[in-house]
C-alpha positions as CSV (number, residue, x, y, z in Angstrom):
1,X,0.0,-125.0,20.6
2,X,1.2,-125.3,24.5
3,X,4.4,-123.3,23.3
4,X,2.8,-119.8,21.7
5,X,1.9,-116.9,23.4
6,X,-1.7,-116.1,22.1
7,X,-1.9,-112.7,23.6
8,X,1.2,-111.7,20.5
9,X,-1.1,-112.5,17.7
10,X,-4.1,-110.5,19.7
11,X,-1.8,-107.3,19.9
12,X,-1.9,-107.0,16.0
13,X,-5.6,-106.5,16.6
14,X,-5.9,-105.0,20.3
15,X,-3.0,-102.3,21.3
16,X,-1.3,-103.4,24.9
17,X,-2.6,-101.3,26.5
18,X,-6.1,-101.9,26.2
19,X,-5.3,-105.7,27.2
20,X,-3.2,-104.3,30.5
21,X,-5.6,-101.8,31.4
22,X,-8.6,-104.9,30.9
23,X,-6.6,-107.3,33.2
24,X,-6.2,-104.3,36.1
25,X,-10.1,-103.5,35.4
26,X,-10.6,-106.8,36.5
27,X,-8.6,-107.2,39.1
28,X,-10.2,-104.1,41.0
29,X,-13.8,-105.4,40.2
30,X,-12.6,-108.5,42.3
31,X,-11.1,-106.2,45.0
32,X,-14.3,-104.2,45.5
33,X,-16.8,-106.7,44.7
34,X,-14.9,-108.7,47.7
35,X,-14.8,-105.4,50.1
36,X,-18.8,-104.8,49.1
37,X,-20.1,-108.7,49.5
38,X,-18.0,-108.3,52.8
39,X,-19.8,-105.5,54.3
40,X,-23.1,-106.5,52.7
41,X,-23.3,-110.2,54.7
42,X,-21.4,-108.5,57.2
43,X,-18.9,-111.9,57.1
44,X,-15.9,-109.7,58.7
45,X,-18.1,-108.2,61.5
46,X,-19.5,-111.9,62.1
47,X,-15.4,-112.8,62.1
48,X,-14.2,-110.6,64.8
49,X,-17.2,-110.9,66.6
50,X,-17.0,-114.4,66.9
51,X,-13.1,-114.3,67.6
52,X,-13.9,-112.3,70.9
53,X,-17.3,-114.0,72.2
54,X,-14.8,-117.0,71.8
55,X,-11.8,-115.7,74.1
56,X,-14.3,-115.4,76.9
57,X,-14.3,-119.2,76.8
58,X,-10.2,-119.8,76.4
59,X,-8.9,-122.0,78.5
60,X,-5.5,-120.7,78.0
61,X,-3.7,-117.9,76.0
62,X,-1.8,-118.8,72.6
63,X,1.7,-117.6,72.5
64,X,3.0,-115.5,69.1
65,X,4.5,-118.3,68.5
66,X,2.1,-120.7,68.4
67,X,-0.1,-118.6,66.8
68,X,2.5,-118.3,64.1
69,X,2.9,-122.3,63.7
70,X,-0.8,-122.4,63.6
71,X,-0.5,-120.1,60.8
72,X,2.2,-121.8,59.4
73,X,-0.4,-125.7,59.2
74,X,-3.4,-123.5,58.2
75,X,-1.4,-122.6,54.9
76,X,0.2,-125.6,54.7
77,X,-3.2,-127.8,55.2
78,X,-6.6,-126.0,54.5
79,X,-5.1,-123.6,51.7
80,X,-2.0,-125.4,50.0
81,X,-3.6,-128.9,50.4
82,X,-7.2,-128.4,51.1
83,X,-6.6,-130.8,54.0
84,X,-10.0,-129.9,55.0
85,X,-12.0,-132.3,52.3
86,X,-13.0,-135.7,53.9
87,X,-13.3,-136.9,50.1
88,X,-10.6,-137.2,48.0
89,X,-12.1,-136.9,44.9
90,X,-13.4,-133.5,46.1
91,X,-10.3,-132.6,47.4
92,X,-8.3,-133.3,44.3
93,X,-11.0,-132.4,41.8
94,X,-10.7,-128.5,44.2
95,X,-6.4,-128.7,44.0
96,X,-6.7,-129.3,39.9
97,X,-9.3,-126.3,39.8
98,X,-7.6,-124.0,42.0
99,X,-3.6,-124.6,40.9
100,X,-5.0,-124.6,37.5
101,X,-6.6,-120.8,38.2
102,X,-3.6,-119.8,39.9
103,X,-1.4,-120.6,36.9
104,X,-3.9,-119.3,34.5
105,X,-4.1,-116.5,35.8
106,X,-0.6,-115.5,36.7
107,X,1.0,-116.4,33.4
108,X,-1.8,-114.8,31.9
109,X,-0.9,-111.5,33.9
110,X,2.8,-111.9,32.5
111,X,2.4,-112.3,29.4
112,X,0.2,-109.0,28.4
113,X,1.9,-107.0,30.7
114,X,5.8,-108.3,30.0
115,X,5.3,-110.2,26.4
116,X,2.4,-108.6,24.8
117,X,4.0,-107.8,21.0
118,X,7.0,-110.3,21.0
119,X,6.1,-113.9,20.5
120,X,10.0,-114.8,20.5
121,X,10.7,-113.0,23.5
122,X,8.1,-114.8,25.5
123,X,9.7,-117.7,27.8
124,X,8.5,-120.9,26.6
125,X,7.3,-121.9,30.1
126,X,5.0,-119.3,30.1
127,X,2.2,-120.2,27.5
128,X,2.7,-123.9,28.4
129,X,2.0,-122.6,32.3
130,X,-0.7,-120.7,30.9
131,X,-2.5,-123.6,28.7
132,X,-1.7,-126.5,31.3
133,X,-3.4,-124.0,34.0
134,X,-6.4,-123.7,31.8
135,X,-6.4,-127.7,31.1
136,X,-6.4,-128.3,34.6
137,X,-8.7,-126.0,35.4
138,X,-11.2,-127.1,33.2
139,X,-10.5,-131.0,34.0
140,X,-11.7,-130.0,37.9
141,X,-13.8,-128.0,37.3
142,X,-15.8,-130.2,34.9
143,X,-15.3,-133.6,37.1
144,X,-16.9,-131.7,39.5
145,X,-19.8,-130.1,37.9
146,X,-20.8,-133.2,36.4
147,X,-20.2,-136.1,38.8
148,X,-18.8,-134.4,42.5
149,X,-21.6,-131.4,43.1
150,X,-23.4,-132.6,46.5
151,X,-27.0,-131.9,44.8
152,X,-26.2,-134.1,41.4
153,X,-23.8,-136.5,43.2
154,X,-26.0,-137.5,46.2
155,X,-29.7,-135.8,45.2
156,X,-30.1,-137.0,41.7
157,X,-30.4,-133.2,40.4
158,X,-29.7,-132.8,37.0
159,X,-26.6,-131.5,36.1
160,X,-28.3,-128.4,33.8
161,X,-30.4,-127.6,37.0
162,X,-28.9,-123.7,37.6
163,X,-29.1,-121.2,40.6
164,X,-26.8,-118.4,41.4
165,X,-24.4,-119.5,43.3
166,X,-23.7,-122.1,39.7
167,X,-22.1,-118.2,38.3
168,X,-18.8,-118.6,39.7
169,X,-17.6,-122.3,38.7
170,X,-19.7,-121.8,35.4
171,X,-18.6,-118.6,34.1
172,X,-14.5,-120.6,35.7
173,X,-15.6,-123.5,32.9
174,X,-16.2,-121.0,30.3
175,X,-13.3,-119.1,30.7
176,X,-10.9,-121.6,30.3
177,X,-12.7,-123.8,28.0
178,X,-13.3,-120.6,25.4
179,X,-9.4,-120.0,26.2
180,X,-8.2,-122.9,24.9
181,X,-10.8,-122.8,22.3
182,X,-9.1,-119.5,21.1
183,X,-5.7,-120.3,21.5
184,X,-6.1,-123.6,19.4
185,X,-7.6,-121.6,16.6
186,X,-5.0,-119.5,16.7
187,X,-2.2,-122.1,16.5
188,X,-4.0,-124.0,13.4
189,X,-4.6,-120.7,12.1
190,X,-8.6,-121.3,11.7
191,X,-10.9,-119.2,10.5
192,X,-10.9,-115.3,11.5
193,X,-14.6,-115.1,12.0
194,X,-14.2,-118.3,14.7
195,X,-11.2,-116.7,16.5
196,X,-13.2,-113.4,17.0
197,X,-16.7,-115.6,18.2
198,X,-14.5,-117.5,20.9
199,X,-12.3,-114.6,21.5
200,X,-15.4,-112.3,22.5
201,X,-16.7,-115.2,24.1
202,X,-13.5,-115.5,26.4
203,X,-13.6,-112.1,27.4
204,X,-16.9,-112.2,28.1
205,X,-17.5,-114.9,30.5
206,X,-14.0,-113.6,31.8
207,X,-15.8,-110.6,32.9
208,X,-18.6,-112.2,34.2
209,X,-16.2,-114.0,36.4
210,X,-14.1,-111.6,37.8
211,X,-17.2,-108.6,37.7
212,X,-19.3,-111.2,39.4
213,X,-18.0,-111.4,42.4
214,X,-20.9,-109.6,44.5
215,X,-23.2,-112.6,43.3
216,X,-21.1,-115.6,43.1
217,X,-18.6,-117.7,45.5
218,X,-15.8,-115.8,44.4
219,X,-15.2,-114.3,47.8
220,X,-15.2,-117.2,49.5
221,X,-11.9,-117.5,48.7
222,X,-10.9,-115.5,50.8
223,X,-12.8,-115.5,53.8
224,X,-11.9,-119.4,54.1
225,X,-8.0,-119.3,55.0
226,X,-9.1,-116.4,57.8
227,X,-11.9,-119.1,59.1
228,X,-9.9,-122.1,58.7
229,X,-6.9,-120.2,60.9
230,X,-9.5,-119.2,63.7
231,X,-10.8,-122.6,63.9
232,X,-7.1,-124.0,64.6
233,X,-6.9,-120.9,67.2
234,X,-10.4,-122.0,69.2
235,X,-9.0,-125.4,69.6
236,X,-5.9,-124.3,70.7
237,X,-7.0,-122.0,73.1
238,X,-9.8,-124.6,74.3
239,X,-12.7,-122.1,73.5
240,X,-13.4,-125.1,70.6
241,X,-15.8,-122.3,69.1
242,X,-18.1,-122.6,71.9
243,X,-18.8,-126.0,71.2
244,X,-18.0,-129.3,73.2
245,X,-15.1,-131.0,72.6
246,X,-14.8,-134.7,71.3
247,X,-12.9,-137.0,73.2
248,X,-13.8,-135.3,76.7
249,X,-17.0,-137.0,78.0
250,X,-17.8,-135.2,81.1
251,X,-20.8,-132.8,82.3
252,X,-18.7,-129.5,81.8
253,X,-18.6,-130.5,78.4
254,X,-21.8,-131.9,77.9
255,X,-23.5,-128.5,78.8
256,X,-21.6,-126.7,76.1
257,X,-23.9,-128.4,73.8
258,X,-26.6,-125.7,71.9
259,X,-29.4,-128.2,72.0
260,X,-30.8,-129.4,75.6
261,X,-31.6,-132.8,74.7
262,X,-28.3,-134.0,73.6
263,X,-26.4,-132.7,77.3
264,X,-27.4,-136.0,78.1
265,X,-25.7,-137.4,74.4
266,X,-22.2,-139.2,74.5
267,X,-19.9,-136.6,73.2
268,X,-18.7,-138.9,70.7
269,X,-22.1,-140.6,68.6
270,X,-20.1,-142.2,65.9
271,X,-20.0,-141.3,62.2
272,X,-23.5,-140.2,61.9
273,X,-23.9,-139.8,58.2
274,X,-20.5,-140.5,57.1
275,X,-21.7,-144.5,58.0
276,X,-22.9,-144.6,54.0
277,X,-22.3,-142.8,50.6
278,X,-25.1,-140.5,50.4
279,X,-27.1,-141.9,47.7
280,X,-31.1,-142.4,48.0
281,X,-33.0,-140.5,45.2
């Protein structure tokens, strides 16, 4: 199973073509629904707006090169790592999820547009990339839906309880569950009728996925490496986001705090709600 190239058998059925000219469909729906939820929460005006209110409190100017190194820990931290998750069962359960989507996606990409007719042809790497992508995709993203998520984990919600923002990791589950679904039928060679109900049912909450952007957290993605590297940027130009900075307990930075009553507050008040695991329903 981890070894064929599903998309072969699928050409016999639906010409190249179609399947190439599907994957760049959805690839522009993520593009523009990305540029359009951009503009429409404003997030890139907020950005560069915040960037410069946030130089007029620098304490001193970043060299290129710096700025480069910074660039060079945000990638290696927030994005390759996710560095930025205090718990580690988030923060692997988020590295299965999203190294499984990357490899899902990209040998997926390869294989209709490279190998879409000839099974043999297809590098054995490939569909073994594209099934252990799915596998770990759907091992994350299910650990988290069902035992991580803040409001089930630490708020007793039930797990069925849905809202929008549920339509990106939801429609993520089905994709890659239905995908291996497929691909397995395929391999045992199981009933047509099956392959063509969890074939249409792959494509389907594939599209919602990827045509879903506008209404899902599909475009945080990538809003969060460009926030992550101006956060490193604010503390290493001491504007610290306009915010007072740990560590330096004096009045200057005591009157940087938003809220009156805590200029008075030691600047460091201890782990706050990190003292406990957040569980009192």
């Amino acid at each position: 199973m981890f070894t064929h190239n599903p998309f072969t058998e699928l050409s016999a059925f639906i010409p190249p073509m179609v399947m190439q000219i599907y994957v760049i469909a959805m690839a522009v729906l993520v593009v523009g629904g990305t540029l359009i939820d951009t503009m429409h929460k404003k997030s890139a005006k907020w950005f560069f707006e915040n960037a410069e209110e946030a130089k007029k409190s620098a304490t001193k100017t970043v060299s290129t090169g710096d700025a480069v190194a910074i660039a060079g820990q945000t990638l290696a931290n927030e994005i390759l790592l996710s560095a930025e998750f205090c718990n580690q069962k988030r923060r692997l359960s988020h590295l299965l999820t999203m190294y499984g989507f990357l490899l899902f996606i990209i040998s997926t990409a390869i294989m209709v547009f490279f190998y879409p007719t000839d099974g043999a042809a297809t590098p054995t790497y490939l569909p073994v990339l594209w099934h252990v992508g799915a596998l770990m995709l759907a091992i994350g993203g299910y650990w988290f839906w069902f035992f991580i998520r803040v409001d089930v984990a630490a708020e007793g919600v039930k797990f069925y309880h849905l809202v929008r923002a549920d339509l990106f990791i939801l429609s993520l589950l089905a994709t890659a569950t239905f995908a291996l679904i497929w691909s397995y039928l395929q391999w045992t060679g199981g009933t047509p009728i099956w392959e063509t109900v969890f074939l249409a049912l792959f494509i389907l909450s594939s599209t919602v996925l990827f045509g879903g952007v506008l209404w899902s957290k599909f475009a945080h993605m990538f809003f969060k490496p460009a926030a992550a590297f101006q956060k490193r940027m604010t503390k290493a130009d001491g504007s610290a986001e306009n915010l007072p900075t740990i560590g330096r307990d004096d009045p200057e930075q005591r009157k940087r705090h938003s809220m009156e009553l805590l200029q008075d507050a030691p600047m460091d008040m201890g782990l706050g709600i990190k003292r406990e695991q957040p569980r009192h329903y």
